[in-house]
C-alpha positions as CSV (number, residue, x, y, z in Angstrom):
1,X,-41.4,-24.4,22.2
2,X,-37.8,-23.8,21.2
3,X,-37.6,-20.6,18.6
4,X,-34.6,-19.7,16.2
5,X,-34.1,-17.0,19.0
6,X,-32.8,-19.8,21.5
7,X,-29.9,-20.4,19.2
8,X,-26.5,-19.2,20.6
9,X,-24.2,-16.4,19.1
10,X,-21.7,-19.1,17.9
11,X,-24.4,-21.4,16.1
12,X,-25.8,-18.1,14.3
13,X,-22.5,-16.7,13.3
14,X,-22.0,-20.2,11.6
15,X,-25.4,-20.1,9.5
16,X,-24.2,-16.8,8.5
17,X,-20.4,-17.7,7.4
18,X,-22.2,-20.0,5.0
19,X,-24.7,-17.9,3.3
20,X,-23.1,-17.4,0.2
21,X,-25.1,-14.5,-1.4
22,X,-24.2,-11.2,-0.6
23,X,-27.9,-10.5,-0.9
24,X,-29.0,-13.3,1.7
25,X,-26.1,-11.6,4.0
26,X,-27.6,-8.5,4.2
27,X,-31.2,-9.7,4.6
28,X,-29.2,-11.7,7.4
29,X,-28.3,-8.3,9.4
30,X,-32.4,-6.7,9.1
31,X,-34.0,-9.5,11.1
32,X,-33.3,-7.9,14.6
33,X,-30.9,-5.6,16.1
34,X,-28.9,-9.3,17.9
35,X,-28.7,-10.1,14.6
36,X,-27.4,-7.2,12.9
37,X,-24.5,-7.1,16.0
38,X,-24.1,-10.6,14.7
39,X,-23.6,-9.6,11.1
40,X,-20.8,-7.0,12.0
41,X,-18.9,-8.7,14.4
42,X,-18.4,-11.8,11.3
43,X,-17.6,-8.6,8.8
44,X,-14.5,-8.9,7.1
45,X,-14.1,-6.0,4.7
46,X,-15.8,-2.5,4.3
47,X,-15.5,0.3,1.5
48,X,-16.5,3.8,2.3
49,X,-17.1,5.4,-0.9
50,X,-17.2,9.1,-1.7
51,X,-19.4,11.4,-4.4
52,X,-19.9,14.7,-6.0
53,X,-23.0,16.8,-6.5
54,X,-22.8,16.5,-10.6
55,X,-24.9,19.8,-10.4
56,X,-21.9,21.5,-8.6
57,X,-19.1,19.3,-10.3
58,X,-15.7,21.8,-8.3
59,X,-17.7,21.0,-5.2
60,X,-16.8,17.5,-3.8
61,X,-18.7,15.9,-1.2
62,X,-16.2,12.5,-0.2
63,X,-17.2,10.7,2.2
64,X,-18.7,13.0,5.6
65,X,-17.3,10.0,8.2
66,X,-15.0,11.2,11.0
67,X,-12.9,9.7,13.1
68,X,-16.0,9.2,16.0
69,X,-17.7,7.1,12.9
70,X,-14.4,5.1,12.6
71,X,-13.8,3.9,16.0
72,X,-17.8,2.8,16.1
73,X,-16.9,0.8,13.4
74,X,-13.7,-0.4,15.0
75,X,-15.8,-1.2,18.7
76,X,-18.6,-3.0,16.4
77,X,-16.5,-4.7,13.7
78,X,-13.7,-6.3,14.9
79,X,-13.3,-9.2,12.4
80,X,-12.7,-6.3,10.0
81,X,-9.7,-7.8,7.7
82,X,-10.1,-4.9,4.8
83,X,-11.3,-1.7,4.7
84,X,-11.0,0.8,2.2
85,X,-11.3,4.7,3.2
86,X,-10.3,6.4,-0.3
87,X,-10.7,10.5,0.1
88,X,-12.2,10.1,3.7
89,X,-11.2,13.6,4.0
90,X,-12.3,13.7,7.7
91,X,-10.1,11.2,9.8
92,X,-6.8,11.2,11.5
93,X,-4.5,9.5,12.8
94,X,-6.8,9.1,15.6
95,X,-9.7,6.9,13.7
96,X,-6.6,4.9,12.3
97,X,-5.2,4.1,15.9
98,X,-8.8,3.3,16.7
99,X,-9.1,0.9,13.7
100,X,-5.8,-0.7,13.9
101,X,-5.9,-1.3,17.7
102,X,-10.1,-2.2,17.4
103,X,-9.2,-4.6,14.4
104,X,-6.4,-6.6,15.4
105,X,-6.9,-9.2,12.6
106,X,-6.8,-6.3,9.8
107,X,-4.5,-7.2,6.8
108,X,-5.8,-4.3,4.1
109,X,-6.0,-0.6,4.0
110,X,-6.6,1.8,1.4
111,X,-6.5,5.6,2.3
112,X,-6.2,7.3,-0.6
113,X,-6.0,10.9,-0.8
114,X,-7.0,10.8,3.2
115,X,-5.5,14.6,3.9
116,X,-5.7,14.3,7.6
117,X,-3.6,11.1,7.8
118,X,0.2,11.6,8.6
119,X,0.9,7.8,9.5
120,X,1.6,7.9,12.9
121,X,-1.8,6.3,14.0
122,X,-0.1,3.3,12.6
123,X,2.5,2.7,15.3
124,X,1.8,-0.6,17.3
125,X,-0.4,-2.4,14.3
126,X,-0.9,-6.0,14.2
127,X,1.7,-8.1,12.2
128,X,-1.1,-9.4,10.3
129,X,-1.0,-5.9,8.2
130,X,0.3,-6.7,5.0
131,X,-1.1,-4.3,2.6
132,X,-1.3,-0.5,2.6
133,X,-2.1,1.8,0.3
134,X,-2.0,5.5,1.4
135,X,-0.6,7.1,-1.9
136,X,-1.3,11.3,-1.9
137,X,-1.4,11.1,2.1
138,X,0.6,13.8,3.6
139,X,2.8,10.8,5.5
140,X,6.3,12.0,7.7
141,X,8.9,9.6,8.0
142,X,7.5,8.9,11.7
143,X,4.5,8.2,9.9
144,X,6.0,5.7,7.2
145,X,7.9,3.6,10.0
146,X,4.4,3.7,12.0
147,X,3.2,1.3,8.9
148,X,5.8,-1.0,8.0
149,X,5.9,-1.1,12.9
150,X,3.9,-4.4,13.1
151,X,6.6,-6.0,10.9
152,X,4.2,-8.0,8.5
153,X,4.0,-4.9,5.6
154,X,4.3,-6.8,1.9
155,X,2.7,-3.8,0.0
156,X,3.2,-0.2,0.3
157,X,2.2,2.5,-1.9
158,X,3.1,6.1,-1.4
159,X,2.7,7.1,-4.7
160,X,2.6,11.1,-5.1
161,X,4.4,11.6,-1.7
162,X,5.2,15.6,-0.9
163,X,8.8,16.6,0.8
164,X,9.3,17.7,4.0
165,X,12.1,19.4,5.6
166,X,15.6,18.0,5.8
167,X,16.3,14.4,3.8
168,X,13.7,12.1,2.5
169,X,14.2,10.3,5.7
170,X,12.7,7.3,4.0
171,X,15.8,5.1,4.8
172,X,14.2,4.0,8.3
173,X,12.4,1.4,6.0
174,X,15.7,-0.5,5.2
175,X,15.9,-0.8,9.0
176,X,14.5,-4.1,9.2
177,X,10.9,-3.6,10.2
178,X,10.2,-4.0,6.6
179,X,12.0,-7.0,5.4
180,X,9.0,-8.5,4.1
181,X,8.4,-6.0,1.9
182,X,7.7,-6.9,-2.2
183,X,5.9,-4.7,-3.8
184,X,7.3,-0.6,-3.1
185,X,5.6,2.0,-4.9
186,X,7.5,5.3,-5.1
187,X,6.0,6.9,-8.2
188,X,6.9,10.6,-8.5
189,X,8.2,11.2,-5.1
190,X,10.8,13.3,-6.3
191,X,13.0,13.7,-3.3
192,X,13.4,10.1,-2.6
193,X,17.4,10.1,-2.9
194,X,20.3,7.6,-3.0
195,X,20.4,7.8,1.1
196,X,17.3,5.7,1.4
197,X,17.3,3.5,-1.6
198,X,20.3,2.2,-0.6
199,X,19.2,1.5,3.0
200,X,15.8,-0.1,0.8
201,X,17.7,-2.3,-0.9
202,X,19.8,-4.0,1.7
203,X,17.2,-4.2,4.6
204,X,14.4,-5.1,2.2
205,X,15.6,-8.6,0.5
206,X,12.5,-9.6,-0.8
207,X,11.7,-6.5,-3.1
208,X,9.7,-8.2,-6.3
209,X,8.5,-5.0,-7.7
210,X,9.9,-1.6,-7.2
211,X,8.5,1.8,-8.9
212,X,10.6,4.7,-9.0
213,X,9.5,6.5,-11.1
214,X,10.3,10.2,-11.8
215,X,12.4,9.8,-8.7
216,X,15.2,12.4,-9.7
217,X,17.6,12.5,-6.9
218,X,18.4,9.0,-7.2
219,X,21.8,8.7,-8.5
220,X,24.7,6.7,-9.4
221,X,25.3,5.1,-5.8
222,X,21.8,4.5,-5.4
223,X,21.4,2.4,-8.9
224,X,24.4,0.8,-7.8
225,X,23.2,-0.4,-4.6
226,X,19.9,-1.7,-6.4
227,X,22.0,-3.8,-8.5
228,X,24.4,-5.4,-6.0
229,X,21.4,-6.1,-3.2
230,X,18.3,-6.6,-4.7
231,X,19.0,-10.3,-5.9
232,X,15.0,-11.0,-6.3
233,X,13.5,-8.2,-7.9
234,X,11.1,-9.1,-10.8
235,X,10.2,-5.0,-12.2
236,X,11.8,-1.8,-11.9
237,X,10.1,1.3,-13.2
238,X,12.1,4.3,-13.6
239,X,10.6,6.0,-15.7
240,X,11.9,10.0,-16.0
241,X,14.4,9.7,-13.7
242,X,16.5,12.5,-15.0
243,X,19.5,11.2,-13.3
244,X,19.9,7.4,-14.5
245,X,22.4,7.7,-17.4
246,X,24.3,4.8,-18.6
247,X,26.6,3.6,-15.9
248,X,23.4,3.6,-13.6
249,X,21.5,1.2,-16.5
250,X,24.8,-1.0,-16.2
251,X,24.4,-1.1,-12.2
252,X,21.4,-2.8,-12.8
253,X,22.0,-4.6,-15.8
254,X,25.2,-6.7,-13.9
255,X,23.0,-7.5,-10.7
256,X,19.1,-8.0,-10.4
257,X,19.6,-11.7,-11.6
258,X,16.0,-11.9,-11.1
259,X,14.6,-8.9,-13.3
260,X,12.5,-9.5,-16.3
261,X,10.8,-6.6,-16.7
262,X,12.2,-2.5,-16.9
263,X,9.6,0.1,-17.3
264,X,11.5,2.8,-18.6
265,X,10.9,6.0,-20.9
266,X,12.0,9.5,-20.5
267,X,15.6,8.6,-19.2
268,X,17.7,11.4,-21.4
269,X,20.6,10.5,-19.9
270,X,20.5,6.9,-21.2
271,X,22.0,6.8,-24.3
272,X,21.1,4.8,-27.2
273,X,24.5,3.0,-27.0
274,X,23.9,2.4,-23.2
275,X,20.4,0.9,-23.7
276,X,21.8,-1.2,-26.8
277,X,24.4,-2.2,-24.2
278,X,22.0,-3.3,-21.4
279,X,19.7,-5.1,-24.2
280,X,22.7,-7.6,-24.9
281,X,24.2,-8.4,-21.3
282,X,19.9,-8.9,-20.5
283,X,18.2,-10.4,-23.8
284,X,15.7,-11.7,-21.6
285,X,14.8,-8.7,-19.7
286,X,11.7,-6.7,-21.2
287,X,12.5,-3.0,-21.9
288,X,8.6,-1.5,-21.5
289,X,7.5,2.2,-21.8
290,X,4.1,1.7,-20.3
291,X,3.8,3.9,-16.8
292,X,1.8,2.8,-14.2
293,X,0.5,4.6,-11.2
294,X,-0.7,1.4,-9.5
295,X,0.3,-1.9,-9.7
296,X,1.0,-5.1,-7.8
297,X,-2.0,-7.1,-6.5
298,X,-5.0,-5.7,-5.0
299,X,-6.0,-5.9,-1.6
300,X,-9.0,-8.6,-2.1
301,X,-5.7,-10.8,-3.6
302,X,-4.2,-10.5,-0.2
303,X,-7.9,-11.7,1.5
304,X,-7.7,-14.5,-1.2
305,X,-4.3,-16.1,0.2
């Protein structure tokens, strides 16, 4: 007599893409150890979350999963299309090769605060990664181009990045391996200069939403090149940018045809007369004061398209 056992992998893998409760999913993977295989090779995104002993609050205990863990995961998931390894203080660039070489279908990755990750793991990813988010990751400029290597990169935050020696090196971007690029986050990377926007914002036409915020070295030439290239940005945040003054606000104010919204606060070289003057050349542009650390859509969004 024929059993549910006789069914093939392919006929089971279809039962389960159309159990629609995440419950029924799980039960799905405790029937048998084929099963459970079964239930990993169909996974599509994973979140490894991290704690802290509340009895010992300056203690942290993140997540204990090391790179060995990650390329299991790679060898036994590879549907994987989104994982999310926040403050996995453990891995390297090593677990992210794994996962980027195991997982060629992988669009998402979050790696927040992942100390041990430099970027360089990256280099060979599928085209199919679109959205990264490594902000307060010790990335090099190696590391940065390692990302945006597969070509496909739409969203890329490096929020909070530290310097290194010599430039920003960031310009490598602009270089063509990013020109899908539309959402950029540079939020308080300080050292980011005019070198490097202005590479940005001619090899990266497609820029919607741009933070560069408290980005001090960026000067005159590099608001100017914002202004004359980047024809479809939507929002710029520079917020605390100590050296946008007036002219710079005028740079953007004659180009960006596409900009509706200006985060901005902070600026004391703007004046009051040069922010009057930008309000009336772009009446329709919003002048906000809100600063955001995040923004842009989230990486379930990019699974939803």
């Amino acid at each position: 007599m024929a059993s549910i056992n006789d069914l093939t992998d392919d006929i089971l893998l279809i039962i389960f893409g159309n159990l629609s409760c995440s419950v029924e999913r799980h039960k799905f993977g405790l029937t048998c150890h084929r099963w459970l295989r079964l239930q990993n090779i169909a996974r599509r995104s994973l979140a490894l979350e991290f704690s802290y002993d509340t009895h010992v609050y300056h203690q942290y205990i993140r997540s204990n999963v090391t790179d060995v863990g990650i390329k299991a995961l790679a060898k036994s998931c590879p549907g994987l299309e989104s994982v999310n390894l926040s403050h996995c203080t453990l891995i390297s660039d090593a677990g992210i090769d794994a996962l980027s070489r195991g997982c060629p279908g992988i669009c998402a990755m979050v790696l927040s605060s992942c100390l041990g990750v430099t970027g360089t793991g990256f280099h060979g990813c599928s085209s199919s990664l679109v959205f990264v988010q490594a902000d307060c990751c010790p990335l090099t400029p190696e590391g940065i181009l390692g990302i945006a290597s597969g070509g496909g990169l739409e969203y890329l935050n490096v929020m909070g990045l530290r310097c290194w020696v010599g430039r920003d090196g960031l310009d490598g971007l602009g270089g063509g391996l990013a020109r899908n690029l539309r959402f950029l986050n540079f939020h308080a990377c300080m050292f980011v200069g005019d070198e490097s926007v202005s590479a940005i914002s001619r090899g990266c036409p497609n820029l919607e939403e741009w933070n560069l915020a408290a980005c001090h070295e960026v000067r005159a030439p590099g608001w100017v090149e914002i202004g004359s290239n980047c024809t479809n940005l939507k929002a710029l945040h520079v917020n605390r940018c100590r050296n946008l003054c007036d002219s710079g606000l005028q740079s953007i104010g004659e180009g960006c045809a596409q900009l509706t919204r200006l985060y901005m606060h902070g600026c004391r070289m703007v004046t009051d007369v040069g922010l009057e003057s930008f309000r009336r050349r772009r009446p329709k542009v919003q002048v906000r004061c809100e600063e955001f650390g995040y923004f842009g859509p989230s990486p379930d969004e990019y699974l939803l398209q």
